[in-house]
C-alpha positions in Angstrom: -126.3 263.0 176.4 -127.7 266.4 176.2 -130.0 267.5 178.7 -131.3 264.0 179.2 -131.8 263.5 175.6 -129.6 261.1 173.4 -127.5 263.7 170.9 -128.1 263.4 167.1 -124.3 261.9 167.1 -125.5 258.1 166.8 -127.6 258.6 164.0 -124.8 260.7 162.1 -122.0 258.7 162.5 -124.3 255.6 161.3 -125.7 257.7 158.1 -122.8 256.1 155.9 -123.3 252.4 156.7 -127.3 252.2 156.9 -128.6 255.0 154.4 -131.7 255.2 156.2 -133.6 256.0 159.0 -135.6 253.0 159.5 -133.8 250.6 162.0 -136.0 248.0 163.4 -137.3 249.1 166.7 -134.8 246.6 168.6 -131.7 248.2 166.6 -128.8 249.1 168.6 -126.0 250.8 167.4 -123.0 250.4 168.9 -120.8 254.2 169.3 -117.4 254.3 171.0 -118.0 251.5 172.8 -121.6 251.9 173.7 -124.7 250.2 172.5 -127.2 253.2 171.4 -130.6 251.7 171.4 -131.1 253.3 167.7 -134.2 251.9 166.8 -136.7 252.6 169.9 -134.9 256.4 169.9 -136.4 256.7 166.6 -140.0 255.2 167.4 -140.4 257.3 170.4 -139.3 260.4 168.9 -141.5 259.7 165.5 -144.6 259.1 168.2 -143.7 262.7 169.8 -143.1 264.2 166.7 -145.9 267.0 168.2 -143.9 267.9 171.1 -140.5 268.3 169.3 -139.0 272.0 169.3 -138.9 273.2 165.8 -134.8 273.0 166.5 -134.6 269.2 167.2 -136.7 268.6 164.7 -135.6 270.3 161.8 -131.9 268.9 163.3 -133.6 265.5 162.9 -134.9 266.9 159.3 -131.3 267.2 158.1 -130.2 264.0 158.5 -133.6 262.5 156.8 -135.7 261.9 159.2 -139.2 260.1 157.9 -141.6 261.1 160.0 
């Protein structure tokens, strides 16, 4: 975790097997050894969108985030 927040790590190492950024909202996602709740990450951040610095978000940008 980074200051409270989950890291971008989840999300990068899954790129290759899902191809998209559009888990359903129950998705977890498991990362060495630990279940990553993927898919309610993703909501909540989409809903905050707003509040975002422009560095997580263009971070979340990178890896094809669809706002």
């Amino acid at each position: 975790m980074s200051g409270g927040r989950p890291t971008l790590r989840p999300r990068a190492s899954s790129a290759p097997a899902k191809g998209d950024l559009q888990p359903a909202c129950k998705h977890v996602e498991t990362v060495d050894g630990e279940g990553i709740k993927l898919g309610s990450f993703l909501d909540s951040t989409r809903r905050r969108a707003d509040k975002l610095s422009p560095e997580r978000r263009a971070a979340l940008d990178e890896l094809g985030m669809r706002w």
